[in-house]
N, C-alpha and C positions, 0 to 999 in steps of 0.2 A: 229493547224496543227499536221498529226501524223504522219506527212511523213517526214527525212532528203532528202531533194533535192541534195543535194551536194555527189551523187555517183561516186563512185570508177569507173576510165575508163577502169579497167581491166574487172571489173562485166558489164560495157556499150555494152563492143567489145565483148565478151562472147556472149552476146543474141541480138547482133543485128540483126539479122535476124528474131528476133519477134518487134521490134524497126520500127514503120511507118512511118522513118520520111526519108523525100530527106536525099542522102548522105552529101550534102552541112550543110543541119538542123542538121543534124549528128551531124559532125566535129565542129562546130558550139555548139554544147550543151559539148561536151566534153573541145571545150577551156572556155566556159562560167565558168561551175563549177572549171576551175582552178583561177577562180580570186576569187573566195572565199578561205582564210586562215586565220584560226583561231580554236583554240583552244575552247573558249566558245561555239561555234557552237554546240559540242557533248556532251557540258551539257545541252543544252535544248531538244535535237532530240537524241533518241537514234536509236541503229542501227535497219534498216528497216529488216534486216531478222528474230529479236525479235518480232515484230510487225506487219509482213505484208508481203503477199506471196509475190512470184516475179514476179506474174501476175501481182500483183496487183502495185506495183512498176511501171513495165512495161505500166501499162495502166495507170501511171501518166505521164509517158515519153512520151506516143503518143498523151496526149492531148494537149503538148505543142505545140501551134501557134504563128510564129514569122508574120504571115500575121494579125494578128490580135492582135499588140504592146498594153502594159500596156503603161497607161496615167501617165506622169510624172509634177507635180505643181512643178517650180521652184521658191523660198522663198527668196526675199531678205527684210534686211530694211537698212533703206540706210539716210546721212547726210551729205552736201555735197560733195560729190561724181560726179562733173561735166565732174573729166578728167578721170576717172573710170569704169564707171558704161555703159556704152552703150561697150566698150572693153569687158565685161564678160557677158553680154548679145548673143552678136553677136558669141562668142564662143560657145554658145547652140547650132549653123548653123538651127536654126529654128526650130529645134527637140523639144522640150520643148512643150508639149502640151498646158501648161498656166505659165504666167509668172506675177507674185505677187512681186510688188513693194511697200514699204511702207517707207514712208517717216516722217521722226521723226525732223523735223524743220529743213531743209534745207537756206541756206542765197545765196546760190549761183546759180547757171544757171540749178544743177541738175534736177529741177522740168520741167520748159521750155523745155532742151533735150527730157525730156523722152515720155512728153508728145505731143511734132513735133514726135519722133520716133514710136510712137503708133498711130499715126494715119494711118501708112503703115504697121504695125505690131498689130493686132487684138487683139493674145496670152496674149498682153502684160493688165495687170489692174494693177491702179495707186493710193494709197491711204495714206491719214494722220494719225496721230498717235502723239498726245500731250506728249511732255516725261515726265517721273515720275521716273527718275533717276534707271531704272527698264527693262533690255533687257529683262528679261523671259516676262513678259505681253506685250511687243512689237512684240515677236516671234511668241508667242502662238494669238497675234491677226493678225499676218500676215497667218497663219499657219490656222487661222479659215477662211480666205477667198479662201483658196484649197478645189479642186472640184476632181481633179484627186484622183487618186489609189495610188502614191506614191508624197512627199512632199523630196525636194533635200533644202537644206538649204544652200545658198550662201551666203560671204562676196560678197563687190562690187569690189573690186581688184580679186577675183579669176577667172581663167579660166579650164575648167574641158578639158581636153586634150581628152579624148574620152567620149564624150556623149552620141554614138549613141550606145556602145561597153554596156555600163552603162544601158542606156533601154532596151539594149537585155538580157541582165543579169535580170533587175528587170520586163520583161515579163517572162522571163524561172520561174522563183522562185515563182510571183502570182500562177503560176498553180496549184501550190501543198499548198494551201492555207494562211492561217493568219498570221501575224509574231507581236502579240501585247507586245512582251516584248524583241524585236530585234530591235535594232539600228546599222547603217552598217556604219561604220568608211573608210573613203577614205584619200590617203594618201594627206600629205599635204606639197607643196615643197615653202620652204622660203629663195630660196640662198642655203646657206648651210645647213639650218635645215629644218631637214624633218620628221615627226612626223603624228600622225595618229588621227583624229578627226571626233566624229558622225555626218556624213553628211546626211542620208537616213534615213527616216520611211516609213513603210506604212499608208496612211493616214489614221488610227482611233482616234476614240474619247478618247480612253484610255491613249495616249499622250500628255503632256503639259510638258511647261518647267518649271524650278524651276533656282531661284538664281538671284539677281540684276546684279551680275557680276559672270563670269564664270558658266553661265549657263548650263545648262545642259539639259537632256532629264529626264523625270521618266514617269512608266507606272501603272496605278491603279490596273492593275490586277496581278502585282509581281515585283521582280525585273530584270532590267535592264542587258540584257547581250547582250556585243557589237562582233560583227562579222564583219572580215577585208575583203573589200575587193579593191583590188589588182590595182584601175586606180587612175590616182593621178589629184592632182589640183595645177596648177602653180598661185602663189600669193606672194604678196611683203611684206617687213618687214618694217613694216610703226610707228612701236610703237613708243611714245617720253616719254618723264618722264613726259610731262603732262599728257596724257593718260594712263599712267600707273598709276600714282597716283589718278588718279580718278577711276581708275577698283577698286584700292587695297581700296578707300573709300567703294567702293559699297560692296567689299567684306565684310570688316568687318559689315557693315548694314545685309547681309544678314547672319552673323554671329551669330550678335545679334538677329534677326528674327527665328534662327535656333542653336541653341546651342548645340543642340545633335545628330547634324549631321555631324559626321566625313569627310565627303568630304569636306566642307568648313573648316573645320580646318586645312585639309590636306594643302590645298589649301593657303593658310595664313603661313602655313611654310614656303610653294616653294618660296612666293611671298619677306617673309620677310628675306628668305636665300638670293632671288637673286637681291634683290633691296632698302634690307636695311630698309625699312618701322616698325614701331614701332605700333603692335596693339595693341586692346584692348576687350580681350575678357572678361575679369568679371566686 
């Protein structure tokens, strides 16, 4: 992409009157780009007046169509999750053009629910996934079963408070092409903690996750820079010290696997600061 989509509403209202779109698409494009904030953003786009007349700007503005929405894959993987998971489904309100459920050995009713609730919900496809002590190959094979344009990455406890605000955002920004080294972090509310995590790609190939635990996104063609934007997701603080202790296992597995990758060692600090755990990296 050579275009930053995310223009100034001063430079918007300046030339609307070469700007084709309904007043309502208007206003509408002008709150869109206010939910993107971030800083990384203009390290990867530089500014479009270096790069590109203002026709030529302007004629990425008129080709945006809100009648014709980008498809959105929404990614869960899920264990059970009985009393969960149909509540953060139903918060999509049916928006969700495909919805990817994968299940990683479930014991409880989760499988049953989902699959009575697919049969009145199409969107929805349902599938297994043997664990290997390994969320990135869980993710990245739920992640291979999207079909749509962009892939949302959901826990089963969360609910994304505006979904439909969220697809109109990620049709305006297809317009103006690729985003293979952008990850878009949505805010994330847990009670009182509220923190910011990469929830959106667009769906290509040059995508997969990395890390047993604390997964993450990386992209083959560079690196990795995350862009905020601005809707949040309502989700619960579920963690126990069993669960913890079994991330902080996988972490250091992916430690060993990876040794000269500063995120994961980062990541071992936080863990061993805020939970006392004893690793082992040599």
């Amino acid at each position: 992409m050579k275009i930053n989509p995310i223009l100034k509403k001063e430079w918007l209202r300046e030339n609307q009157a070469y700007i084709k779109q309904s007043k309502v698409d208007f206003e509408l494009i002008l709150h869109l780009i206010e939910l993107i904030e971030s800083d990384d953003w203009n390290i990867l786009y530089t500014k479009n007046s270096k790069s590109l007349s203002c026709r030529q700007v302007i004629d990425y503005v008129n080709k945006v169509d809100f009648n014709n929405q980008s498809t959105i894959s929404v990614v869960y993987i899920v264990k059970n999750e009985q009393n969960t998971i149909l509540k953060s489904i139903k918060s999509l309100k049916k928006l969700a053009d495909e919805i990817i459920v994968v299940d990683t050995g479930s014991t409880d009713e989760t499988i049953e629910i989902l699959t009575n609730y697919s049969m009145n919900d199409t969107s929805i496809s349902l599938y297994s996934f043997e664990w290997c002590d390994d969320f990135s190959r869980a993710r990245n094979f739920a992640n291979s079963k999207a079909s749509c344009d962009w892939i949302v990455s959901l826990d089963a406890d969360e609910r994304i408070t505006n979904f439909k605000l969220l697809k109109l955002l990620l049709t305006y920004l297809k317009n103006f092409g690729d985003y293979p080294k952008t990850v878009f972090n949505l805010n994330i509310i847990r009670g009182d903690n509220v923190y910011k995590t990469g929830k959106v790609i667009q769906n290509l190939s040059c995508f997969s996750y990395r890390g047993r635990g604390h997964e993450t996104y990386f992209s083959s063609v560079g690196d990795v820079h995350y862009t905020n934007i601005n809707i949040d997701i309502i989700s619960q603080n579920r963690m126990t010290l069993k669960k913890a202790d079994y991330y902080n296992k996988l972490l250091l597995l992916t430690i060993d696997e990876n040794p000269m990758n500063l995120r994961w060692l980062y990541f071992s600090t936080i863990c061993q600061a805020s939970q006392g755990f004893k690793e082992k990296i040599n």
